[in-house]
Backbone bond lengths (Angstrom), bond angles and torsions (degrees), N, CA, C in turn:
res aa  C-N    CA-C-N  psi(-1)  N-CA   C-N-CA  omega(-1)  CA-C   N-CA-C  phi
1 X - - - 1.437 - - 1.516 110.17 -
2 X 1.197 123.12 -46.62 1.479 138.99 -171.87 1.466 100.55 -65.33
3 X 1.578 132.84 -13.30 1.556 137.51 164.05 1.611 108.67 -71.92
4 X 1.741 103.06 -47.70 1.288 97.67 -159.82 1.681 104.12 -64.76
5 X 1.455 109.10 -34.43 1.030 105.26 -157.22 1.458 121.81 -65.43
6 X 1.717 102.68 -25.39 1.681 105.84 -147.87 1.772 70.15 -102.81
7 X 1.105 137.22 -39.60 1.726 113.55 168.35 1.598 129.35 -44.80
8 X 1.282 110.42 -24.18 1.529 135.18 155.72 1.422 119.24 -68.50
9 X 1.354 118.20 -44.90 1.537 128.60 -177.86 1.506 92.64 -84.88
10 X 1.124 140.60 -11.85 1.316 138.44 -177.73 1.995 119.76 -100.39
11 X 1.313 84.99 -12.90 1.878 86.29 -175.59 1.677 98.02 91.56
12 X 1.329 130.89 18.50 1.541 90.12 -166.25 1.550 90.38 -124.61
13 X 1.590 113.78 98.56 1.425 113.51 172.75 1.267 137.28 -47.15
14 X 1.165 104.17 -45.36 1.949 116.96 165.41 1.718 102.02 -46.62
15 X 0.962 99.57 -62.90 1.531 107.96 -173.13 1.793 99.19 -58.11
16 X 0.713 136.10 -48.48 1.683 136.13 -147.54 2.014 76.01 -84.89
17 X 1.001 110.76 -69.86 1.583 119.94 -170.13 1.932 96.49 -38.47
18 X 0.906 113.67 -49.89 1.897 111.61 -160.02 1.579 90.04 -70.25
19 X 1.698 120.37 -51.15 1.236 100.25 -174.29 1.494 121.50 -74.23
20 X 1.189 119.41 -0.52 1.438 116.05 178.24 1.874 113.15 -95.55
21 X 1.496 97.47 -12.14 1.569 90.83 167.48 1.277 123.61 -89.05
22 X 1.641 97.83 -8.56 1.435 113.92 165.18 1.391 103.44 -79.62
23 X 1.444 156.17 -49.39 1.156 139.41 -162.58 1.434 110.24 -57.07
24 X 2.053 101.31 -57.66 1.498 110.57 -157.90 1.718 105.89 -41.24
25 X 1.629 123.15 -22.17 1.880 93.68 -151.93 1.403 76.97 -80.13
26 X 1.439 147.28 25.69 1.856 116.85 150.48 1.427 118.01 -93.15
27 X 1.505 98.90 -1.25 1.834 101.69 166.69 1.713 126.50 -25.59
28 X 2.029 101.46 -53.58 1.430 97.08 -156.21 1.535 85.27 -90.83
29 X 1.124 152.15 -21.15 1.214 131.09 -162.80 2.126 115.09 -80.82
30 X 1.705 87.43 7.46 1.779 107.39 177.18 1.336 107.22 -69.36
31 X 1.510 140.77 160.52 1.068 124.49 158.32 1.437 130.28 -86.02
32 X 1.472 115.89 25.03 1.534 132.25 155.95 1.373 111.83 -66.59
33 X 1.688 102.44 133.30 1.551 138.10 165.57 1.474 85.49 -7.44
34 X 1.555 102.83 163.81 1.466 122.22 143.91 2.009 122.22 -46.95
35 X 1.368 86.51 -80.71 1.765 87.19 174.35 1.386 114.48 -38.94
36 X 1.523 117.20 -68.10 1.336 112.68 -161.25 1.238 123.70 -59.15
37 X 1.585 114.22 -10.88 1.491 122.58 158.04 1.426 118.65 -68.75
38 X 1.649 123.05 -39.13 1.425 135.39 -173.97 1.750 106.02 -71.11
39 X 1.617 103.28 -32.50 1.344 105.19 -172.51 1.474 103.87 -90.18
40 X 1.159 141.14 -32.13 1.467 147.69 163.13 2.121 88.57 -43.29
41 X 0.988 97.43 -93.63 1.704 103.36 -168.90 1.197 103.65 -10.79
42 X 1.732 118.76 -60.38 1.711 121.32 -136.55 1.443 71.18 -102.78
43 X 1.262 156.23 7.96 1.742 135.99 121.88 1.428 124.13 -46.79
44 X 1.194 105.12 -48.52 1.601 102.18 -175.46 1.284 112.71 -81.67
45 X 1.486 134.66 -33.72 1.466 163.94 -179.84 2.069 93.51 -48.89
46 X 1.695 108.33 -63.24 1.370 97.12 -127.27 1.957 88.89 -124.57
47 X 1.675 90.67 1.98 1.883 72.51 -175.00 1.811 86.13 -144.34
48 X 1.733 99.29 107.84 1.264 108.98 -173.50 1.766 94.06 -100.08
49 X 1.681 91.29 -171.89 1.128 139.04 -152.90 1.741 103.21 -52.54
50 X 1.386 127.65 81.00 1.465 138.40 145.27 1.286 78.14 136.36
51 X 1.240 141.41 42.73 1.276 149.05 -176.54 2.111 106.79 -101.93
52 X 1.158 143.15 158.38 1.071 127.39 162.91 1.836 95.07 -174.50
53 X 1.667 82.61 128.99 1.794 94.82 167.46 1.732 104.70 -137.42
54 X 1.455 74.61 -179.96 2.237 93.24 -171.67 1.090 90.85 -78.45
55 X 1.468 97.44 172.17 1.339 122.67 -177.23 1.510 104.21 -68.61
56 X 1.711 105.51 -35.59 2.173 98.70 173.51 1.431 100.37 -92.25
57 X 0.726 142.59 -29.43 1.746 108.55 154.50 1.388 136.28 -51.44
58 X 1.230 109.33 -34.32 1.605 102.11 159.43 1.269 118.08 -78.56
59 X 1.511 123.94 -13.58 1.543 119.38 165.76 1.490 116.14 -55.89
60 X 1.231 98.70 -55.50 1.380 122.58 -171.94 1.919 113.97 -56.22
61 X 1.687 96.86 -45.71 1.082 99.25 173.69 1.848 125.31 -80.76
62 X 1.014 97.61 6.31 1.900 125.68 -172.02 1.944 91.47 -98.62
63 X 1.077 125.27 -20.81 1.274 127.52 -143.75 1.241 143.33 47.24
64 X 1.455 107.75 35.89 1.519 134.67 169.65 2.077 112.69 -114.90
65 X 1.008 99.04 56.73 1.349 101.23 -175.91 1.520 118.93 -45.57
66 X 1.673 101.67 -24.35 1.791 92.24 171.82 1.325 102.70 -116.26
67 X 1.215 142.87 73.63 1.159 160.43 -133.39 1.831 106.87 -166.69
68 X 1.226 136.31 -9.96 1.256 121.76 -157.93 1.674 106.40 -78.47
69 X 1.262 129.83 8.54 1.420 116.39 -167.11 1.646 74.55 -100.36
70 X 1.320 120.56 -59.16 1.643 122.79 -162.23 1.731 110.17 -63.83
71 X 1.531 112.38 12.49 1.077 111.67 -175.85 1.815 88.17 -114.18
72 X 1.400 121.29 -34.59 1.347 83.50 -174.87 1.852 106.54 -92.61
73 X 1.365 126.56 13.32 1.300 123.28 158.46 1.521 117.15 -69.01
74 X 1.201 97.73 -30.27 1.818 88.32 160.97 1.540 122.55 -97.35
75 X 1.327 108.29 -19.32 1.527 86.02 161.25 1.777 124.97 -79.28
76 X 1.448 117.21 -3.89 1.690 129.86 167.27 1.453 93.88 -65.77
77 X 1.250 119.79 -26.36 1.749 107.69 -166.37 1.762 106.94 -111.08
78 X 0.820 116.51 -4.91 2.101 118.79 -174.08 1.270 82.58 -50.36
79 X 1.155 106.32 125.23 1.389 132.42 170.14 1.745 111.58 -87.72
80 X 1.183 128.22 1.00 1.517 137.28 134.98 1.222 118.12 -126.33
81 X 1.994 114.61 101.61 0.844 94.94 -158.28 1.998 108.82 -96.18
82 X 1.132 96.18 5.42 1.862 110.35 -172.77 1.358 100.57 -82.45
83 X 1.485 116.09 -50.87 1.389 141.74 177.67 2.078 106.88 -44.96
84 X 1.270 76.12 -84.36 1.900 75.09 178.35 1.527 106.10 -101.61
85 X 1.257 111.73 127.74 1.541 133.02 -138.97 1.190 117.20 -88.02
86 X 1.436 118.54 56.70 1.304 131.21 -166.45 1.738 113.99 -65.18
87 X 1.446 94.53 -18.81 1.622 100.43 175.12 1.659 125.10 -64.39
88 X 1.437 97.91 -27.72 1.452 116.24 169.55 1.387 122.83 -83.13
89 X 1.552 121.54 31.33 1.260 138.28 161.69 1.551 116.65 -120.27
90 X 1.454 115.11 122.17 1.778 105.38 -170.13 1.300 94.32 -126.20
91 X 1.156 123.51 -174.29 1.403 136.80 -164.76 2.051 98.11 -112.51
92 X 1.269 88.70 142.64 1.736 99.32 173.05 1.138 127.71 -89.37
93 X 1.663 100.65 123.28 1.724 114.36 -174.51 1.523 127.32 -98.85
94 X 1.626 95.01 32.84 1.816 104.55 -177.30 1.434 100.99 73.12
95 X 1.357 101.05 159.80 1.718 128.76 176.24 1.674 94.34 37.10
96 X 1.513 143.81 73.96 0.828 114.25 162.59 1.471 141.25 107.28
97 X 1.557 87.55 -51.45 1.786 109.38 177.54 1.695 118.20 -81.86
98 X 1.103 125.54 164.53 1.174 139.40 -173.59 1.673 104.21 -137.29
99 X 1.259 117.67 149.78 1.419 133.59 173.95 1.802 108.08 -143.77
100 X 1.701 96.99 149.57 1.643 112.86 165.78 1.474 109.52 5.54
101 X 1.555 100.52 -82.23 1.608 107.09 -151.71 1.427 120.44 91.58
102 X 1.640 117.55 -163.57 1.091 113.13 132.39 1.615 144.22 -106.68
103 X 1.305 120.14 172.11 1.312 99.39 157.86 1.684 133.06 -137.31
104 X 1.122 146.83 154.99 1.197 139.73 166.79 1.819 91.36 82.89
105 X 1.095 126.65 26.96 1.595 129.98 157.43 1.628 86.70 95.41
106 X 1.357 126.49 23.56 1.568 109.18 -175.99 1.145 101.44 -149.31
107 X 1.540 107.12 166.29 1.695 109.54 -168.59 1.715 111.39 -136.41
108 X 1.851 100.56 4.65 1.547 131.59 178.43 1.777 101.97 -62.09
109 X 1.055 130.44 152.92 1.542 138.55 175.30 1.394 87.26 -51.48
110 X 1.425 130.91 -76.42 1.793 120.13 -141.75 1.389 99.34 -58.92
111 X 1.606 128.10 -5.40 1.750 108.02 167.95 1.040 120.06 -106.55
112 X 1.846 124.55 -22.55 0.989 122.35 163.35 1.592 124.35 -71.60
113 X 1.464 125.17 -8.01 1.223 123.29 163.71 1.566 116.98 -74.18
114 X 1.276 117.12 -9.75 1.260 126.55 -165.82 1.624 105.34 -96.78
115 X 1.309 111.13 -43.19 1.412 122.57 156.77 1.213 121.07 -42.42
116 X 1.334 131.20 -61.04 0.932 143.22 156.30 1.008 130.22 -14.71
117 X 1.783 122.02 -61.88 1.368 145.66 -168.12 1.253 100.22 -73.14
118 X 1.995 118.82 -47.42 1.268 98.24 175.81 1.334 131.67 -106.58
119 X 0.942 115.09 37.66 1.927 134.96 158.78 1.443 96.73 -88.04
120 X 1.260 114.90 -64.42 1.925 119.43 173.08 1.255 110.58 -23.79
121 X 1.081 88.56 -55.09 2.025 95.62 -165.03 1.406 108.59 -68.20
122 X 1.478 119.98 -16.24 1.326 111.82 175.23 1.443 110.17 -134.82
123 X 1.700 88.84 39.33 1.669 101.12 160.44 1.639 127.88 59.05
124 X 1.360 92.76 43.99 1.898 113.44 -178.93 1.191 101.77 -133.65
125 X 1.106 121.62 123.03 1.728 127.36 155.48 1.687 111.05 -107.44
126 X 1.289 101.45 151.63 1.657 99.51 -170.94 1.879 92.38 -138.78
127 X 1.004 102.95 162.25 1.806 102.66 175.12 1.959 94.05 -90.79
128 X 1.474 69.75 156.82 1.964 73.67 173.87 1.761 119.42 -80.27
């Protein structure tokens, strides 16, 4: 974990991406659901670094296309949540658009500022 991170704290996406495909295979041995393990993976797997989709795009891309509420109950629970990049999932604002969301199971400023910081850092701004 301490790779993925400081390759992340470092700018170096390749690097942050290799160590995080190294984390996910301890996903299933978590005591999270089936899905929310499959949907954690095909987060870290398929939506890299300054990358950001909705909660039904990662359904969709999970292969649960009507799935987006049960997708962000597992991203409230990723048990790494810096690690596999749950911050880079926002909620859909019609036609297209995307907004904040929440993050870290909360929708209070001290998590959405935190969201924030790390979309920033990899050069995404989203409206709240």
């Amino acid at each position: 974990m301490a790779a993925a991170i400081q390759a992340w704290c470092d700018g170096d996406a390749s690097e942050a991406q290799a160590a995080l495909t190294e984390l996910t295979r301890y996903l299933p041995a978590s005591s999270l659901p089936e899905f929310y393990n499959e949907v954690l993976e095909t987060l870290a797997r398929e939506v890299h670094w300054g990358e950001v989709v909705t909660y039904g795009e990662l359904a969709a891309l999970s292969g649960n296309p009507r799935a987006a509420r049960a997708v962000g109950a597992a991203m409230a629970v990723n048990p790494i949540p810096f690690v596999i990049p749950c911050h880079r999932v926002a909620r859909s604002a019609g036609s297209g658009r995307r907004s904040l969301g929440g993050y870290g199971g909360g929708h209070d400023e001290k998590s959405l500022a935190i969201k924030r910081i790390l979309l920033a850092r990899e050069g995404t701004v989203l409206p709240d």
